[in-house]
N, C-alpha and C positions, 0 to 999 in steps of 0.2 A: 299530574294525571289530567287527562282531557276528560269532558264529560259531554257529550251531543244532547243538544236542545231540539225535542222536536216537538210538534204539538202531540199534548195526550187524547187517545184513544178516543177516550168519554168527550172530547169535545167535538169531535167530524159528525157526530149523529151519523145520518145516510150518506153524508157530503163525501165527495173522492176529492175533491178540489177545495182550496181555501184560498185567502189573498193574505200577504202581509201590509196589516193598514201605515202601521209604525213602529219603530222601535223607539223605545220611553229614556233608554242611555246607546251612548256613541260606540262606536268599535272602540274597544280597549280600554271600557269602564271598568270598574273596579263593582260587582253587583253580592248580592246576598241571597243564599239558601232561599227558596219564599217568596222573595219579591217579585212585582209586578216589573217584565224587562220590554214586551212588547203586546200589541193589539194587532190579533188578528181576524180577518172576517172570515166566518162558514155559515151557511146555512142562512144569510142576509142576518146573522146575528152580529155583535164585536165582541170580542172574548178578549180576557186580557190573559196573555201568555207569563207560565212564573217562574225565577232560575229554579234549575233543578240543581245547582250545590252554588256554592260562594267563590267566585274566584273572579278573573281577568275575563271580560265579555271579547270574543269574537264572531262579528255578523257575517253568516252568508249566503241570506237570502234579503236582496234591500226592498223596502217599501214598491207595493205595486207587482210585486213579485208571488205567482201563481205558486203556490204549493200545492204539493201531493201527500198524502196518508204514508208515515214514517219518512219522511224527506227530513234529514237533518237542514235546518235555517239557520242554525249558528253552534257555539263551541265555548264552553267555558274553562280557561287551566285553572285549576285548583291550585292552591299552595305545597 
């Protein structure tokens, strides 16, 4: 099963826009339920971004990269 990573809701405050600062593992890490996978900026804060299930990380939104409100940045396959 896939699962889309996108930023949550409660993080955009006002913001329509965000930036991805970094992603913390590579495409095709192996990541965990919970943990911290990337930092992104809203609102001149940095938030750190967290997998939403455990599986094989795929990025696709890279570093420097404008985001919008429900834009999927990456993909995680489950087991």
């Amino acid at each position: 099963m896939t699962v889309d990573i996108v930023v949550p809701q409660e993080m955009w405050g006002e913001s329509l826009e965000g930036v991805v600062v970094t992603w913390i593992y590579q495409n095709g890490a192996t990541v965990a339920a919970g943990q911290p996978i990337a930092e992104i900026m809203v609102e001149k804060a940095q938030l750190e971004l967290v997998a939403p299930a455990s599986g094989r990380l795929t990025i696709l939104a890279v570093p420097e990269t404008v985001i919008g409100r429900d834009q999927v940045v990456g993909r995680i396959e489950t087991a």
